[in-house]
C-alpha positions in Angstrom: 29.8 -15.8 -17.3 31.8 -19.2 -16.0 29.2 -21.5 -13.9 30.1 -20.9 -10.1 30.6 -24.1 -8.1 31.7 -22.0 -4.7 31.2 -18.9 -3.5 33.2 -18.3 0.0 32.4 -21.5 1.9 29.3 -22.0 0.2 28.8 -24.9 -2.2 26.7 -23.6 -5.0 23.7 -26.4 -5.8 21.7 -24.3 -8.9 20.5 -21.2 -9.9 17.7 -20.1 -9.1 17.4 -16.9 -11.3 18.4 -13.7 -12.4 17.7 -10.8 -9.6 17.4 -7.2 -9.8 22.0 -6.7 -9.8 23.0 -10.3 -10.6 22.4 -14.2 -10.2 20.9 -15.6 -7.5 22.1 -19.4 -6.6 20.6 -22.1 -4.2 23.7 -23.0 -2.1 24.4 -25.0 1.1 26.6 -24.0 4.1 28.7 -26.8 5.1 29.9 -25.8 8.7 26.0 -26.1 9.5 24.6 -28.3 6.8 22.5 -25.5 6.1 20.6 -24.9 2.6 20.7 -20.8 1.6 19.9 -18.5 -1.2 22.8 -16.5 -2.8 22.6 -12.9 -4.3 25.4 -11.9 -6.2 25.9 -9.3 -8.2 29.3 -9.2 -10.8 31.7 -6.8 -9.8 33.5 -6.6 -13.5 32.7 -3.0 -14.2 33.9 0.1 -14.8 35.4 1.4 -12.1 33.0 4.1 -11.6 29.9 1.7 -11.8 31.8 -0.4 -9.6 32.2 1.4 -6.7 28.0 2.5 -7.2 26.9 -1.0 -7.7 28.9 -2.3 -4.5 28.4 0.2 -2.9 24.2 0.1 -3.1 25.4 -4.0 -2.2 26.9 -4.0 0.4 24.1 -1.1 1.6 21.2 -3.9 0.8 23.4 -6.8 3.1 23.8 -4.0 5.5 20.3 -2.6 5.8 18.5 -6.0 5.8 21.0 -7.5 7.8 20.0 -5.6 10.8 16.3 -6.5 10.7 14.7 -9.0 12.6 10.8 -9.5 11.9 8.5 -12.4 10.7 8.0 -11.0 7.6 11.7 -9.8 6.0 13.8 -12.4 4.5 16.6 -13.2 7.0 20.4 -12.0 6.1 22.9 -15.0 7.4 26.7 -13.4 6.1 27.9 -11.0 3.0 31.7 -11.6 1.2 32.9 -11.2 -1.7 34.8 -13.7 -4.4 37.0 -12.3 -7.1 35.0 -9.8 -8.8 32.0 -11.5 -7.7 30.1 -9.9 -3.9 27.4 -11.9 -2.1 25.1 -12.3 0.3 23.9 -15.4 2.3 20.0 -14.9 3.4 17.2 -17.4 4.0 16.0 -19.8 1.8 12.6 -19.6 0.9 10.4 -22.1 -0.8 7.4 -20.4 -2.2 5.9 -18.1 -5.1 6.5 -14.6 -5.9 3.1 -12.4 -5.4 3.8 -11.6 -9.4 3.8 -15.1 -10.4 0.5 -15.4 -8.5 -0.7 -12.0 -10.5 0.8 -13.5 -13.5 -1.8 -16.7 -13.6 -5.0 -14.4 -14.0 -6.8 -16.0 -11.2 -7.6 -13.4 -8.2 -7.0 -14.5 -4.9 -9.8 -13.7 -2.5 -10.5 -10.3 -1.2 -9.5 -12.2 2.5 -6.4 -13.8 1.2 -5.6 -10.4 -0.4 -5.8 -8.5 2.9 -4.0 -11.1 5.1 -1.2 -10.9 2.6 -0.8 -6.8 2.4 -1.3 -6.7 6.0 1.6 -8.6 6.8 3.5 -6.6 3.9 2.1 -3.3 5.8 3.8 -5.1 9.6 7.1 -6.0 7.9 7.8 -2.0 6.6 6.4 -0.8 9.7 9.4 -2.7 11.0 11.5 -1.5 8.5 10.7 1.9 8.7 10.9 2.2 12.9 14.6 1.3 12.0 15.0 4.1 9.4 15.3 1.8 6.3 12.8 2.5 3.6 12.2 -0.4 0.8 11.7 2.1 -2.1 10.8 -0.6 -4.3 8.1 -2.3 -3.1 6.3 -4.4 -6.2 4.6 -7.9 -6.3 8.1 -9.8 -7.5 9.8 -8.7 -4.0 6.9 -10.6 -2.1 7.1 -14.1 -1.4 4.6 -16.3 -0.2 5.5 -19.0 1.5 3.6 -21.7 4.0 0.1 -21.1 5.1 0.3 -17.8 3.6 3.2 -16.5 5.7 5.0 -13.8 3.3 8.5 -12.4 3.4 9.8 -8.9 1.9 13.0 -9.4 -0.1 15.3 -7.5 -1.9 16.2 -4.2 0.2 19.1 -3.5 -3.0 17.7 0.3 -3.2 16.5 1.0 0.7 17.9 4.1 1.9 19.1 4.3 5.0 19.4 7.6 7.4 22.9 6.9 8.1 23.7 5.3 4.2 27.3 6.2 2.9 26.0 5.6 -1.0 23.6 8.4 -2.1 20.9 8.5 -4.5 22.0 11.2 -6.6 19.6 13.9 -7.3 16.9 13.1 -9.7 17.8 9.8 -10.3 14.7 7.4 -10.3 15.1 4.3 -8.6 12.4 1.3 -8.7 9.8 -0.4 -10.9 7.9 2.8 -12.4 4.4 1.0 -12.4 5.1 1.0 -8.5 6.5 4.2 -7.9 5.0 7.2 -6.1 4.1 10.5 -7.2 7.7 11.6 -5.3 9.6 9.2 -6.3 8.8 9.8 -10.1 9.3 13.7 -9.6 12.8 13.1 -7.9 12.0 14.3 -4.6 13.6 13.0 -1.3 11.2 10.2 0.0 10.2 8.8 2.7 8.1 5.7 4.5 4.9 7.2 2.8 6.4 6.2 -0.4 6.6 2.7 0.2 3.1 2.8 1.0 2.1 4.3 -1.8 4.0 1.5 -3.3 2.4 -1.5 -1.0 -1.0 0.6 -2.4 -0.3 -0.1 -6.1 0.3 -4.0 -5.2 -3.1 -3.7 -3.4 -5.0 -2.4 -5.9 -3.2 -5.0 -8.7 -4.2 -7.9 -6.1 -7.9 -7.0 -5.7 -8.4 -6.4 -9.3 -5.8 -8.0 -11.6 -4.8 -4.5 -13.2 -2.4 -1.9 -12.0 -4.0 1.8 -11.2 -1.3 2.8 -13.1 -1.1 2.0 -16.6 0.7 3.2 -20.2 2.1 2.1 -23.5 5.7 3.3 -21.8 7.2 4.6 -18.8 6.4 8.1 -19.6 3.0 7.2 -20.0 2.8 5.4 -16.8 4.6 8.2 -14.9 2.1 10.7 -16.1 -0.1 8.7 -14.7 1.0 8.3 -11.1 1.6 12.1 -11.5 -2.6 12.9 -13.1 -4.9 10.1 -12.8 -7.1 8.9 -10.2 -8.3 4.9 -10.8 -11.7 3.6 -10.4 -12.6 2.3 -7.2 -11.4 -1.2 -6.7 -15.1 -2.6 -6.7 -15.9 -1.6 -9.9 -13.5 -4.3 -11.0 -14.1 -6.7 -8.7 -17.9 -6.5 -6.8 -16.6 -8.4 -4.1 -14.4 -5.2 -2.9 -16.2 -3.6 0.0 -16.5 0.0 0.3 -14.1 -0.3 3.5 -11.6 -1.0 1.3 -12.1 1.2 -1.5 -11.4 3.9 1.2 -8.8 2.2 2.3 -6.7 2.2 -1.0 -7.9 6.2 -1.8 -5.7 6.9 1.0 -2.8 4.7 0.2 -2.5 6.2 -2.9 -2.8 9.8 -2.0 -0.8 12.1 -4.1 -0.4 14.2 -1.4 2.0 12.8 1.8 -0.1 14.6 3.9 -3.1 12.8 2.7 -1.9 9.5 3.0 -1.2 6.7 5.3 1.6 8.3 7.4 2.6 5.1 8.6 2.7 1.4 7.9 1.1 0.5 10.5 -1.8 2.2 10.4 -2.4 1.0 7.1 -1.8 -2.3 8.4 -4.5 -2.1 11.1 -7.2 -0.9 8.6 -6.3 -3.9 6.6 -7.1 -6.5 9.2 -9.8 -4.5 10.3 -11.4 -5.0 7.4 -10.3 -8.3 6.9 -12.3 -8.9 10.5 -15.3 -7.4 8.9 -16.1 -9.7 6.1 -18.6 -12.2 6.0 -17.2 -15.6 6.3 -18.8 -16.7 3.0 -16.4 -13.9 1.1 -13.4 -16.3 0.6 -14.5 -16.5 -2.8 -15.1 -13.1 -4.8 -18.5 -13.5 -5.2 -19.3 -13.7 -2.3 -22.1 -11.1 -0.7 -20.3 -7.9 1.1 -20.7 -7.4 4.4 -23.7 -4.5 5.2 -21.4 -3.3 8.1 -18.3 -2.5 6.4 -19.9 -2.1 2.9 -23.2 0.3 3.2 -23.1 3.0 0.4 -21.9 6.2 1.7 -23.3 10.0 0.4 -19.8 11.1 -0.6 -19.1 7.7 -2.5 -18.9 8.9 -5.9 -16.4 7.1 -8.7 -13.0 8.3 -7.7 -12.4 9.3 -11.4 -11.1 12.0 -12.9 -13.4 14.5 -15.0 -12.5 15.6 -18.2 -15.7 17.8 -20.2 -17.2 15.5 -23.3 -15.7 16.8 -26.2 -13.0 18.9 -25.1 -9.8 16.8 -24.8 -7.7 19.7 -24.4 -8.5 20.0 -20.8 -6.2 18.8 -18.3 -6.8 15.7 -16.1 -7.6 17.3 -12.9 -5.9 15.8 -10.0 -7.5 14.4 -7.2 -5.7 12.9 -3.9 -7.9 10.9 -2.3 -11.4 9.7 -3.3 -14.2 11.8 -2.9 -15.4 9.8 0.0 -12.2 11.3 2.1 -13.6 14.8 1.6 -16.1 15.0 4.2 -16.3 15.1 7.4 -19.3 12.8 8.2 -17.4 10.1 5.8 -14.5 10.4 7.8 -16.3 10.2 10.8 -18.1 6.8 9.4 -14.9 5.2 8.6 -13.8 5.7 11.9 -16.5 4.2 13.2 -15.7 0.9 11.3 -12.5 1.0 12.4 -11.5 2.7 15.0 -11.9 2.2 18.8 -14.6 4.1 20.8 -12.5 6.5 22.3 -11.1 7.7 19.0 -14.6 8.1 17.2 -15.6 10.2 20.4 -12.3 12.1 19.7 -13.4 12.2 16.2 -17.1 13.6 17.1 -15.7 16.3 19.2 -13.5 17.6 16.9 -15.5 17.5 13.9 -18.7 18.8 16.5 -20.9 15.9 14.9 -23.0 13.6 16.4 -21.2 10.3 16.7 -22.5 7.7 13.8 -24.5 4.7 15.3 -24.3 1.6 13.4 -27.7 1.8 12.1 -26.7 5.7 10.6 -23.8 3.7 8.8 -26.0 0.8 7.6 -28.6 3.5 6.3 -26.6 5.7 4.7 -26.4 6.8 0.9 -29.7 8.8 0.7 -27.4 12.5 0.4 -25.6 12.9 -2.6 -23.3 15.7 -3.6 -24.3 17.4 -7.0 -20.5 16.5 -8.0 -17.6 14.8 -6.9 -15.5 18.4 -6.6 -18.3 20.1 -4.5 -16.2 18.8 -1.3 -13.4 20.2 -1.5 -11.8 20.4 2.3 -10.3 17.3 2.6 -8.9 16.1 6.5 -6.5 13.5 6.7 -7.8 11.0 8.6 -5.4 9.1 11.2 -5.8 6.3 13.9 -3.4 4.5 16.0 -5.0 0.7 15.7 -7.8 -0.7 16.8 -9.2 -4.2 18.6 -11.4 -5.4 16.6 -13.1 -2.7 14.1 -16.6 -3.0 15.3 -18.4 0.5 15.5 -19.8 1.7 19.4 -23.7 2.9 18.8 -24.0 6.7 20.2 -26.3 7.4 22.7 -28.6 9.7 23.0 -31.7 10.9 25.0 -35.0 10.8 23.7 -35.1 12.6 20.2 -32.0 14.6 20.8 -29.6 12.2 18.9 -31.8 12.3 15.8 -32.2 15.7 15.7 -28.8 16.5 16.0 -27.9 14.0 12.9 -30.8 15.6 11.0 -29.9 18.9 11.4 -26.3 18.1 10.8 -27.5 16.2 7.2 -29.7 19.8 6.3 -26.9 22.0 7.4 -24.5 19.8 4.9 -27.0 19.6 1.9 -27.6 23.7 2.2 -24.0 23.7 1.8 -23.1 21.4 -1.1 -26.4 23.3 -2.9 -25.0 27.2 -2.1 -21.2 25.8 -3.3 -22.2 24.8 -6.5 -25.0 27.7 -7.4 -21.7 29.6 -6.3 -19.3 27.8 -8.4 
């Protein structure tokens, strides 16, 4: 391909690289002296690819083009030049998350959290407009000053109202990143991308993806079967907040999951709020508020009999510690507000957690990590500040209540698994 010097009334400067359709050029914009990065993508195709490849172009320029938000690369103009289309966005000094991935060195568990928070705020966006990414990975995050980062590259969003169709079955998107839906073929939605966000979350706090395989096959069985470790048993400076936190992002069920950015992106900074100032480094000591162990914390593996391989991998949605009540009920009351955790109590008829309940717990233990087995998705809709409201309680009553409540749990966990 000939070296492009012009492109519309852009002056082309260098190239910066090859993107996901085509080249992508530093240019200027003389009318407004104006420096901006250029996608192309070669239009010299079969006709049939043509029309598919322009098509999903033009849809990227159209979709992105309409979205206004701190953290989504900005669209400035779309043309097209000989057999070559474009499109004009902001110009972004900065690094790639995947060339931060890429050096071995994890950023801090805070770092981590501001950054996928922001992600979390920019799809919320996204999604409120009906756009989803669908290809949500590390290389389409860029982090720029002071840890400001920007989503780029909306070439496969779909929007509601989108004239080019995914045809049925086709997979679209980097397979280590893709959700359970989106590798089965199935129409997606905003969930996916945050399935997708919780893939780059888990690859941030650890270095590894949840996902992993000697091919895309392999890897897509995965997504499909497995169920990663925890995040702190890869990295100790993970609290337990936040091993929660990515169970449900990566949910196989919809239901189960995040149903909404935002949400997600609340919990985030939530837990972001609760760490100890002295965690900026990964070694640092978790936080006893957001990191007590909790009864239902058991390794969100899955369980396959000692020496009988031919056993499927069972397949678990969300970790173990979203399959009780009382666990749900704890997390929102690191979380959520103090209307919500009395909401919570109420429907769940439990006493309300007090923060010395949370600090205390881990002294029940189910007999396995299947022996809960009705799991309720948990929901909130933000909080202030994540810090947990002590329940009240006259005399002994409050004790007695959480007591009898422990008991009437234990008796149940013992008479399931004698059952089972």
């Amino acid at each position: 391909m000939a070296i492009i010097s012009r492109l519309g009334r852009y002056e082309v400067i260098s190239e910066l690289g090859q993107g996901a359709m085509g080249v992508v050029y530093k240019a200027t914009d003389p009318l407004i002296d104006r420096v901006v990065a250029i996608k192309t993508i070669n239009l010299g195709l079969a006709q049939e690819e043509k029309e598919e490849y322009e098509g999903r172009f033009y849809q990227e320029a159209k979709a992105a083009g309409r979205l206004s938000h701190p953290n989504i690369v900005t669209i400035y103009d779309v043309g097209k030049s000989g057999d070559v289309a474009y499109i004009a966005m902001e110009f972004l000094q900065g690094r790639e998350i995947r060339d931060v991935l890429d050096e071995g060195q994890l950023l801090s568990v805070r770092q981590t959290l501001d950054i996928v928070s922001q992600v979390a705020l920019g799809l919320a966006y996204a999604h409120e407009h009906g756009i989803v990414h669908r290809d949500v990975k590390p290389s389409n995050i860029m982090m720029i000053r002071d840890g400001h980062v920007k989503i780029t590259d909306f070439g496969i969003a779909r929007m509601e109202s989108a004239a080019v169709r995914t045809q049925t079955g086709m997979v679209l998107g980097s397979p280590k990143y893709m959700s359970p839906e989106q590798v089965m073929g199935k129409l997606i939605d905003q969930r996916s991308d945050i399935f997708s966000l919780g893939v780059m979350l888990y690859e941030m706090l650890t270095g590894k993806a949840p996902f992993l395989g000697e091919n895309v096959n392999a890897i897509m069985y995965q997504t499909l079967n497995g169920v990663p470790p925890p995040p702190s048993t890869q990295n100790p400076a993970v609290p337990d907040m936040l091993n929660f936190i990515v169970a449900k992002a990566l949910a196989k069920s919809l239901d189960d999951r995040y149903q909404n950015a935002k949400d997600l992106a609340d919990d985030l900074r939530a837990c972001r709020d609760a760490l100890p100032r002295s965690s900026d480094n990964n070694t640092a000591a978790k936080s006893p508020a957001s990191t007590a162990a909790l009864p239902d914390a058991a390794p969100i593996v899955a369980r396959v009999d000692e020496g009988d391989e031919s056993k499927p991998v069972p397949t678990m949605g969300l970790s173990t510690a979203f399959d009780s009540f009382d666990a749900t009920l704890r997390l929102a009351a690191m979380t959520a507000s103090s209307e919500e955790v009395e909401e919570l109590s109420k429907t769940f008829k439990m006493a309300r957690p007090s923060l010395e309940e949370i600090n205390r717990a881990g002294s029940v233990k189910p007999s396995s990590p299947q022996d809960l087995t009705d799991t309720i998705p948990f929901q909130k809709n933000g909080s202030e500040g994540g810090k947990a409201s002590s329940a009240e309680a006259s005399g002994g009553n409050g004790t007695a209540i959480a007591v009898a409540v422990i008991v009437v749990l234990v008796v149940a966990v013992l008479v399931f698994a004698l059952l089972s």
